[in-house]
C-alpha positions as CSV (number, residue, x, y, z in Angstrom):
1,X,258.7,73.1,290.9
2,X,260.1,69.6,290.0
3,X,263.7,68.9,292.0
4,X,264.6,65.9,290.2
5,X,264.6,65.6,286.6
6,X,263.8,61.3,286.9
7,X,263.4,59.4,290.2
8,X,262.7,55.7,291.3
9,X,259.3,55.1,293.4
10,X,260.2,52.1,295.3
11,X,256.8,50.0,296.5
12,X,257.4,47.9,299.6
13,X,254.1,47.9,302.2
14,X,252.2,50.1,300.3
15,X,251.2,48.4,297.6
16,X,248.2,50.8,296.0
17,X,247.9,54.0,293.9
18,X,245.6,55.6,296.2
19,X,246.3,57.6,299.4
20,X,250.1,56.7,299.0
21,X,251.6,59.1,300.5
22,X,255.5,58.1,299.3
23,X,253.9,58.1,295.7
24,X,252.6,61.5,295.7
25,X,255.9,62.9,297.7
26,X,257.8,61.1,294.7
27,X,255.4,62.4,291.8
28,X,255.5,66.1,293.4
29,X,259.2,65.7,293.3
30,X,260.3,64.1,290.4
31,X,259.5,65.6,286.6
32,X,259.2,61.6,285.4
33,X,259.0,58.7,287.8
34,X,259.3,55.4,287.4
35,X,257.6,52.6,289.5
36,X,259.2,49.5,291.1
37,X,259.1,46.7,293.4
38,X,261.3,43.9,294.5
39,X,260.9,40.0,295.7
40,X,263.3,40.7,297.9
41,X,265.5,37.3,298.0
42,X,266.9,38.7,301.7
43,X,263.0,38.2,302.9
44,X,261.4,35.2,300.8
45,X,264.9,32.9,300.3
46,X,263.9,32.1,304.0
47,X,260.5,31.4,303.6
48,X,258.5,28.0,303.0
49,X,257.9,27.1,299.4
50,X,254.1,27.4,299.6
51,X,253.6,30.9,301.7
52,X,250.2,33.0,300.9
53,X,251.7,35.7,301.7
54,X,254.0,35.8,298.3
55,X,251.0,34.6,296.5
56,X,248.8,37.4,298.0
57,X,252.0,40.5,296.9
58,X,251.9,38.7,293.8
59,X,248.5,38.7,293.2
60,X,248.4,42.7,294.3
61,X,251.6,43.4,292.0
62,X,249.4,42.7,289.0
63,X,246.3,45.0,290.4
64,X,248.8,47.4,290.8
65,X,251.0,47.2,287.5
66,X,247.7,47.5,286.1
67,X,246.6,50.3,288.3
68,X,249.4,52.6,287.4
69,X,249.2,52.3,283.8
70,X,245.7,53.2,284.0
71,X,246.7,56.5,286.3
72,X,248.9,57.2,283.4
73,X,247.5,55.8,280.2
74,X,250.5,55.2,279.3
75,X,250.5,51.4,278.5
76,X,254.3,51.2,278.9
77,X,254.6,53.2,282.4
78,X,253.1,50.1,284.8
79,X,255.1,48.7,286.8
80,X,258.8,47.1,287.0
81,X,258.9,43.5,289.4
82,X,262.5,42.5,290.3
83,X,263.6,39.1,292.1
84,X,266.9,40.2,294.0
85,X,268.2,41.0,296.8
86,X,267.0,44.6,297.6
87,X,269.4,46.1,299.3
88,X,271.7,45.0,296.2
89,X,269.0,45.4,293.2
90,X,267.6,49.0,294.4
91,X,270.9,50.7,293.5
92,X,271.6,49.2,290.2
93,X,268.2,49.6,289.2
94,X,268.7,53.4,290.1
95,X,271.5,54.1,287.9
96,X,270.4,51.5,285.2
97,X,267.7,54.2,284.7
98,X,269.4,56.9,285.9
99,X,267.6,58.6,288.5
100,X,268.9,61.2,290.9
101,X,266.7,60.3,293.3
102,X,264.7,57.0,295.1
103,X,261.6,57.2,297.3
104,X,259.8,55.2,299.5
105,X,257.0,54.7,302.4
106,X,258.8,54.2,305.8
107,X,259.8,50.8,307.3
108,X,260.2,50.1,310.9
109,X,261.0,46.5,311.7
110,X,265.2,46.0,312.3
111,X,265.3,43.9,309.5
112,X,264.1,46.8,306.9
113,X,266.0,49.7,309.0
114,X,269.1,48.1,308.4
115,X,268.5,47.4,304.5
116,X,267.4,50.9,304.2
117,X,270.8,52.4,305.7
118,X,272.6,50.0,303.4
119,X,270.8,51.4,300.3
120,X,271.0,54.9,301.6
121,X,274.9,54.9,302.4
122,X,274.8,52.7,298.7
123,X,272.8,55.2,297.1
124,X,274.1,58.7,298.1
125,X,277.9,56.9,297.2
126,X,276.4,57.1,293.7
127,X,275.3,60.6,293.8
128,X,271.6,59.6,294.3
129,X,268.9,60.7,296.9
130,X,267.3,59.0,298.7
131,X,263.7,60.2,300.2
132,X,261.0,58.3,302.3
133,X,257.9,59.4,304.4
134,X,255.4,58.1,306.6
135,X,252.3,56.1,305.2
136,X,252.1,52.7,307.6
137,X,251.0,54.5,310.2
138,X,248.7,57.5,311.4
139,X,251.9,58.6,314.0
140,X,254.9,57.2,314.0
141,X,258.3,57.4,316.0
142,X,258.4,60.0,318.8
143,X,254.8,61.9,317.3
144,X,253.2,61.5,320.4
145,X,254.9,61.8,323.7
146,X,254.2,62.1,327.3
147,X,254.5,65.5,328.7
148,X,258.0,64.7,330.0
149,X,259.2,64.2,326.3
150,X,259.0,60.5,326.5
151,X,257.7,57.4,324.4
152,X,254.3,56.4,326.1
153,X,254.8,53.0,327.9
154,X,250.8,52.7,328.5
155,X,248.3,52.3,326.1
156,X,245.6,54.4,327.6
157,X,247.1,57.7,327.5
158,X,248.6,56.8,324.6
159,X,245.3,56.7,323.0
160,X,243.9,59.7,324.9
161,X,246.5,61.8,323.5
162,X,246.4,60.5,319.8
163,X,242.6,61.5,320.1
164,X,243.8,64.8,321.5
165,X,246.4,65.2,318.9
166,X,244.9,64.0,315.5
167,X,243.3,66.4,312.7
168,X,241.8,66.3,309.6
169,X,245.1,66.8,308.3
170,X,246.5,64.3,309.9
171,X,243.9,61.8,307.7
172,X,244.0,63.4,304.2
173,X,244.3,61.9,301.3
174,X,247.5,62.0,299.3
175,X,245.7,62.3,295.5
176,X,247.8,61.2,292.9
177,X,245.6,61.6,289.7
178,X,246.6,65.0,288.9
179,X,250.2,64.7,289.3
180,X,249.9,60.8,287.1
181,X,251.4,62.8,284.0
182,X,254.6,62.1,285.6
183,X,254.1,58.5,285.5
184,X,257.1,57.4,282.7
185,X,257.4,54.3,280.5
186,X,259.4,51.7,281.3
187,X,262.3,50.8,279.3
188,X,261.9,48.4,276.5
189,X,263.7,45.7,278.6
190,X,261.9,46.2,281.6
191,X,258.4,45.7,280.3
192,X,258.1,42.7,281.1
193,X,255.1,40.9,283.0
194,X,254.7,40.7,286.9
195,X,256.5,37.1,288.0
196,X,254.6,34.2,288.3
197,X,254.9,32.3,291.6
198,X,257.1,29.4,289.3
199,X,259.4,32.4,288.2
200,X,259.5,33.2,291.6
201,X,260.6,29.4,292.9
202,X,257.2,29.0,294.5
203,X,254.0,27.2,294.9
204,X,250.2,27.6,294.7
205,X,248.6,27.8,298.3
206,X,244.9,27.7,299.3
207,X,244.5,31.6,299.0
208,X,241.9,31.3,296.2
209,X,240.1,28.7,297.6
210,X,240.0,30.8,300.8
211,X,238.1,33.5,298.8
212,X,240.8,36.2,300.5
213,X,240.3,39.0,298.4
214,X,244.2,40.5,296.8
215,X,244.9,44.3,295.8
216,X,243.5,47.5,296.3
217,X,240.3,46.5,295.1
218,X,240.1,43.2,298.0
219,X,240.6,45.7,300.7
220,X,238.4,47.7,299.6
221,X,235.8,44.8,299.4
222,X,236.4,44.1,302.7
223,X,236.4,47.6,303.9
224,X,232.5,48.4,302.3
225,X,231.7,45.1,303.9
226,X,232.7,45.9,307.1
227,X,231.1,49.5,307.2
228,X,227.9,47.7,307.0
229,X,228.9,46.1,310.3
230,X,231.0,48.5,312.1
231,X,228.7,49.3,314.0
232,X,228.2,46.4,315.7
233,X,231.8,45.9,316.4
234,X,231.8,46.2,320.0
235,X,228.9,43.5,320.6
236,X,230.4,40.7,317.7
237,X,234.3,41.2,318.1
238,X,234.9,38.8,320.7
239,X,233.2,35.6,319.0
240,X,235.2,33.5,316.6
241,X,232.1,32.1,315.4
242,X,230.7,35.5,314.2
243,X,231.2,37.4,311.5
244,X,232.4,40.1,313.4
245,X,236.5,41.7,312.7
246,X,236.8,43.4,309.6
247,X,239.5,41.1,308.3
248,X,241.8,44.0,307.0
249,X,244.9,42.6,308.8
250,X,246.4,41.4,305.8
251,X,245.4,44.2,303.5
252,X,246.9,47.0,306.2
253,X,250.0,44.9,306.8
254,X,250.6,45.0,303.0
255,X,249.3,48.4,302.3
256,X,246.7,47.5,299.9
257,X,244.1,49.7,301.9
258,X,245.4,53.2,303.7
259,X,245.3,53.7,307.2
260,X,244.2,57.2,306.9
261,X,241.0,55.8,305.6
262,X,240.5,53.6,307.7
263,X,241.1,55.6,310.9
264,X,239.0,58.7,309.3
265,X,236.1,57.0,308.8
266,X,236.3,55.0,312.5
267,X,236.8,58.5,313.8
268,X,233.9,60.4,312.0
269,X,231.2,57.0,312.9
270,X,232.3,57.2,316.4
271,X,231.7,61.4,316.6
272,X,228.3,60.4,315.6
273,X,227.9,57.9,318.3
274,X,229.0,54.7,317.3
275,X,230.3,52.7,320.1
276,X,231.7,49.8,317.3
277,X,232.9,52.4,315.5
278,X,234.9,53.9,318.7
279,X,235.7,50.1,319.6
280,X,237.5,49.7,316.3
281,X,239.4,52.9,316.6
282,X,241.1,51.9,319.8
283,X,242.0,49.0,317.9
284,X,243.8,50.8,314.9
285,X,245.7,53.3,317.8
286,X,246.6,49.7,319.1
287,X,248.7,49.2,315.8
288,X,250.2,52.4,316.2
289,X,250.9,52.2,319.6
290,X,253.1,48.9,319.1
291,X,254.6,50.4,316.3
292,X,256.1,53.4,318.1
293,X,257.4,50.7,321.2
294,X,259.0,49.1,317.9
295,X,260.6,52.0,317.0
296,X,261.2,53.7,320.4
297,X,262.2,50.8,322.2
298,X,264.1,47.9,319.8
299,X,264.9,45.8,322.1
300,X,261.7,44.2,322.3
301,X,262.5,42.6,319.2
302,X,264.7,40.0,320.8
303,X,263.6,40.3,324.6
304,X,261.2,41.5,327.3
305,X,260.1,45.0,327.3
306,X,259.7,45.2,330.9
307,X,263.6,43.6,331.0
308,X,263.1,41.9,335.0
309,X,260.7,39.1,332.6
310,X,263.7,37.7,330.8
311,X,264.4,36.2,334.3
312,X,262.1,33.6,334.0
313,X,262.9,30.5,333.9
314,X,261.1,28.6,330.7
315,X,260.5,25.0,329.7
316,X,263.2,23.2,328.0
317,X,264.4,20.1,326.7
318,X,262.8,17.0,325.0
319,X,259.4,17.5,327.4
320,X,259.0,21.3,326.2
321,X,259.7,20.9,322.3
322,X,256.5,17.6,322.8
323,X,254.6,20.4,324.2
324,X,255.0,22.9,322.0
325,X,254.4,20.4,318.9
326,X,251.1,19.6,320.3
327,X,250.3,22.9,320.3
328,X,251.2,23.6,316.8
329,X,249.6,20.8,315.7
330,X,246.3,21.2,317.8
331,X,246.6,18.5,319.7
332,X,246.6,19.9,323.3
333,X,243.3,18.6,324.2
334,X,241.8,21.8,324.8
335,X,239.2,22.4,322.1
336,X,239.1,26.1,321.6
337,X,242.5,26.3,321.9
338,X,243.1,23.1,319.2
339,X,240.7,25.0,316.7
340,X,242.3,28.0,317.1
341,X,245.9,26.5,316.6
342,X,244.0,24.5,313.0
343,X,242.7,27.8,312.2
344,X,245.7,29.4,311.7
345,X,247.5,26.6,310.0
346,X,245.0,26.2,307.6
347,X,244.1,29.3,307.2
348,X,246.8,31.6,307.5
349,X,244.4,33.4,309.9
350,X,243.5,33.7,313.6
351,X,240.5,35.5,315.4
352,X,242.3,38.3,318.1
353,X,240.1,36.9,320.9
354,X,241.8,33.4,319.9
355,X,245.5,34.6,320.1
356,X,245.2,35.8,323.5
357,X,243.6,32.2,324.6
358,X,245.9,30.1,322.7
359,X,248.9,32.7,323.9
360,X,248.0,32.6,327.1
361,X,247.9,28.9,327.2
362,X,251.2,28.4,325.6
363,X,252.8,30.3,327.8
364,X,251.0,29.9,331.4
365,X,249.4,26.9,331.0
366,X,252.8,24.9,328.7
367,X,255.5,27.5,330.8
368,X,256.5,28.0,327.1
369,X,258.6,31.1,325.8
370,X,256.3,33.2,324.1
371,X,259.0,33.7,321.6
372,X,258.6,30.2,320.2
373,X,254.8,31.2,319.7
374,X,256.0,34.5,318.0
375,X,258.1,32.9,315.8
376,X,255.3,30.3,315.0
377,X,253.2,33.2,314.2
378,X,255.4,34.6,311.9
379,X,255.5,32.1,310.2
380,X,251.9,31.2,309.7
381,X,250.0,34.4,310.1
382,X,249.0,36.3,306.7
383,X,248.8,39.5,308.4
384,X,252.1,39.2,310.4
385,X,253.3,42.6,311.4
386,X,256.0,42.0,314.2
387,X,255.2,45.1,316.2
388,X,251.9,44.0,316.6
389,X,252.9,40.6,316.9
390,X,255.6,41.3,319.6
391,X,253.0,43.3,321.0
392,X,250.6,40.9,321.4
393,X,252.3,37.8,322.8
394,X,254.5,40.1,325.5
395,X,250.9,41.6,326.5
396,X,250.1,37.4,327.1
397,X,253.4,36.8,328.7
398,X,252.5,40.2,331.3
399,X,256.0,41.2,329.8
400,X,255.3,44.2,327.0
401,X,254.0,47.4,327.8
402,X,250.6,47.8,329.4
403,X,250.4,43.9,329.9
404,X,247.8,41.8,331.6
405,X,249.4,40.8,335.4
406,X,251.2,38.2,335.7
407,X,248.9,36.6,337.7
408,X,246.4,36.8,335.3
409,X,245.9,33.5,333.5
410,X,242.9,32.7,330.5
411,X,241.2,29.3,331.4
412,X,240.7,27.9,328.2
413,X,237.4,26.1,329.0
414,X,235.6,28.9,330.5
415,X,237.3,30.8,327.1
416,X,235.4,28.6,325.3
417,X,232.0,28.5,327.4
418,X,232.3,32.1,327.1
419,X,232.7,33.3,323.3
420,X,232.0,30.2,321.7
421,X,229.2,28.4,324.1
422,X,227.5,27.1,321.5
423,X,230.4,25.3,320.3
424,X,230.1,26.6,316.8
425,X,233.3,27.5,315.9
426,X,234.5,24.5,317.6
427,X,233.0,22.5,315.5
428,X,233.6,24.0,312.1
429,X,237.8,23.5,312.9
430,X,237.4,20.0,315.1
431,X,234.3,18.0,313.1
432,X,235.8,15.0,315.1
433,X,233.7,16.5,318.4
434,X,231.2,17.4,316.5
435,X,228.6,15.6,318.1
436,X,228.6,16.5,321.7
437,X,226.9,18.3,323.7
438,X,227.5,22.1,324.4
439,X,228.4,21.6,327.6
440,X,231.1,18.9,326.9
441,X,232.5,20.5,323.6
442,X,234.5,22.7,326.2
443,X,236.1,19.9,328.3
444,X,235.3,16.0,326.6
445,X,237.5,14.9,329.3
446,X,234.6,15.8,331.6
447,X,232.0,13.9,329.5
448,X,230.4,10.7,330.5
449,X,231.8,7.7,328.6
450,X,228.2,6.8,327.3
451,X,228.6,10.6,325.7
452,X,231.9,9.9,324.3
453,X,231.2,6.5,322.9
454,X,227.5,8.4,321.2
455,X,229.6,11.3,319.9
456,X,232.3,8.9,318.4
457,X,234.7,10.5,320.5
458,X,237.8,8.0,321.8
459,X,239.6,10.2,323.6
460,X,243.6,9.4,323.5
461,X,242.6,7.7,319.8
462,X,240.2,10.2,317.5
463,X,241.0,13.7,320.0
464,X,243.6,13.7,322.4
465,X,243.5,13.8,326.5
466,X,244.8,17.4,328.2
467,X,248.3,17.7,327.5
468,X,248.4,19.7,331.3
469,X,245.7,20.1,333.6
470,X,245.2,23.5,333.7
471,X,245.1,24.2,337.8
472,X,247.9,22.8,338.2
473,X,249.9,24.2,335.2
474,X,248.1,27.8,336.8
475,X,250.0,26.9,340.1
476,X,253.1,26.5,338.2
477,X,253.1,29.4,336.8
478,X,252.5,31.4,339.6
479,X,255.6,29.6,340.9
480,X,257.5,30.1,337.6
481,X,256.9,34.0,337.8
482,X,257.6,34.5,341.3
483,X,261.1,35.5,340.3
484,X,259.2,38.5,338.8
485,X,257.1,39.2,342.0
486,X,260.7,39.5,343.7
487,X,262.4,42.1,341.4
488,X,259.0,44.2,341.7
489,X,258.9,43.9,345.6
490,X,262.8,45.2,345.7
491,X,262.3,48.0,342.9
């Protein structure tokens, strides 16, 4: 039985009509629905004028619009696109159409919690519900604890227990065609197209000529095309220069393929003996797992997880901000490391194996904060999720949960002999040092000048020397995190 005569679905990372959880909980609920999302000016005001990540929800908002009048077929009931501020927009929307109730997919990061209490202390002011579930996610929040009752802290049993703990049900597919009756027309003056990036006070990027596929129907492109290949994730993940991730990151970040099929399918390959597909798993419990240390443990938003690594002493001053520019830029003289860092910012993309080496190097090689290479990431990465980004540079830094020691530091040449020793993928992103060797693609500071001067390499001019030699910059670290080796010897 229908609670709510009219309700407000409210689309934020889960932009798709199938397996949406919040959708179905909102069609079950509501006796007409109508459909909206919001270019939130909170979120994108901040942002630089060409970002591919407003191109690529815009581009999605018009596979969905068209999506959901296709569920319905009702050409009137697509989809209404607002440019506001959310937390502002979501309640006058609601009682312009006068719903009693809104509904939407969780969120997790501070940011969103913090908009959400708004609209829900906002919302119920005005009489109106408001309703959200879990989608993002295969277990959120405090679904899987220890046996003491606590948030896991290591990834392993972590893993072991969401193995353990996860059932068919768990992975089922929230089908909204036979509720899509529901599905209402929008009002007269809210039929209007989905904004173009000019309405939206933004440019064209480089997405298209990327060939990164938008909507619903991209991850799903992506998704067939790596289930051809899944099997072979364990052997092919590691090198940049092979075809090998499944390239979802941006298509789960923005919800326009479900987790649920994602992890049922890894799940059902790997119960018939696929070690890729078991490989790939881990990596999708991964996302969870930082997810949950998002939600259980905030702080790590802002500092160290383990809280004894915010005693470190970082670089500073004029030397440290020429250091971190050159590895922006890719100009640190390290060549995996520079095509990794020119991947990303032309790209919007970087291979996993290529985060931890250029992480690592920031950090333990510069004596960077790892914050100023999260916030670089965030900025660049299509596929920025901060849990999984605050995840991934405290694991670098040794300070998240379930870190690499501290004393464990990537050399970026042996990195690069090691999944790129050919020198392929160094040479798509540096075509400057395209012409030497394989051996001295890793390390042209090690080349003999005759080599240099045939491969029209001038180091200092054309590519530049080693911003730090990386022995010593080890040594320094180990120095740097001493402070660290102190507070573990008196705990």
């Amino acid at each position: 039985m229908n609670k709510f005569d009219t309700g407000l679905m409210w689309f934020r990372r889960d932009l798709r009509v199938t397996d949406n959880a919040a959708l179905v909980m909102a069609l079950k609920a509501c006796r007409q629905l109508h459909c909206v999302f919001i270019f939130d000016k909170a979120i994108l005001d901040a942002l630089p004028r060409a970002d591919r990540r407003v191109e690529f929800i815009r581009e999605s908002l018009v596979e969905l619009d068209e999506a959901l009048r296709q569920l319905s077929g009702k050409a009137g009931a697509g989809l209404i696109v607002r440019h506001a501020v959310a937390a502002q927009d979501i309640v006058a929307l609601a009682q312009t159409l006068k719903v009693q109730a809104v509904f939407a997919a969780h969120d997790y990061e501070p940011q969103a919690l913090a908009r959400d209490a708004q609209v829900l202390d906002e919302l119920a002011h005005a009489g109106i519900a408001f309703q959200t579930c879990k989608d993002h996610v295969v277990f959120e929040k405090r679904e899987i604890l220890t046996q003491g009752g606590n948030p896991y802290g290591v990834f392993t049993p972590y893993k072991n227990n969401w193995l353990a703990t996860v059932t068919p049900q768990h992975l089922h597919t929230h089908d909204a065609t036979p509720l899509a009756a529901v599905l209402a027309a929008r009002p007269k003056a809210l039929q209007k197209a989905v904004p173009t990036l000019k309405d939206l006070r933004f440019e064209p990027t480089n997405l298209g000529q990327l060939k990164i596929p938008t909507g619903a129907s991209g991850g799903a492109q992506l998704f067939e095309d790596f289930f051809e290949r899944m099997d072979e994730y364990d052997d092919t993940r590691n090198f940049p220069a092979v075809k090998g991730p499944s390239y979802l990151g941006v298509h789960l970040r923005f919800g326009t393929v479900s987790i649920r099929q994602l992890a049922a399918t890894a799940l059902q390959r790997q119960i018939q003996g696929s070690k890729g597909a078991a490989t790939w798993l881990s990596e999708l419990i991964w996302r969870d797992f930082y997810a949950q240390i998002l939600a259980n443990f905030p702080r790590v938003a802002t500092g160290a997880y383990k809280t004894e690594y915010d005693a470190i002493q970082w670089e500073s001053g004029p030397h440290a901000e020429k250091l971190f520019k050159a590895w922006c830029d890719g100009q640190t003289g390290y060549p995996l490391v520079d095509a990794a860092m020119a991947q990303i910012n032309q790209t919007g993309y970087m291979h996993n194996r290529l985060r931890m080496v250029v992480g690592s190097f920031l950090v333990k090689d510069l004596g960077i904060d790892w914050r100023w290479g999260e916030r670089y990431f965030a900025q660049h990465l299509n596929d920025f999720d901060l849990s999984a980004n605050n995840g991934g540079w405290q694991w670098v830094s040794s300070s998240g949960c379930d870190a690499q020691p501290y004393f464990r530091i990537f050399n970026p040449v042996s990195q690069s002999e090691k999944f790129d020793s050919e020198g392929k993928f160094i040479r798509r992103y540096l075509p400057q040092l395209a012409q030497l060797s394989n051996k001295a693609i890793h390390a042209p500071w090690t080349a003999k000048p005759m080599e240099l001067q045939m491969a029209d390499v001038t180091l200092g001019k054309n590519y530049p020397q080693p911003v730090v030699a990386h022995d010593v910059a080890r040594a320094l670290t180990l120095q740097r995190y001493a402070v660290v080796k102190k507070s573990l010897q008196v705990d």
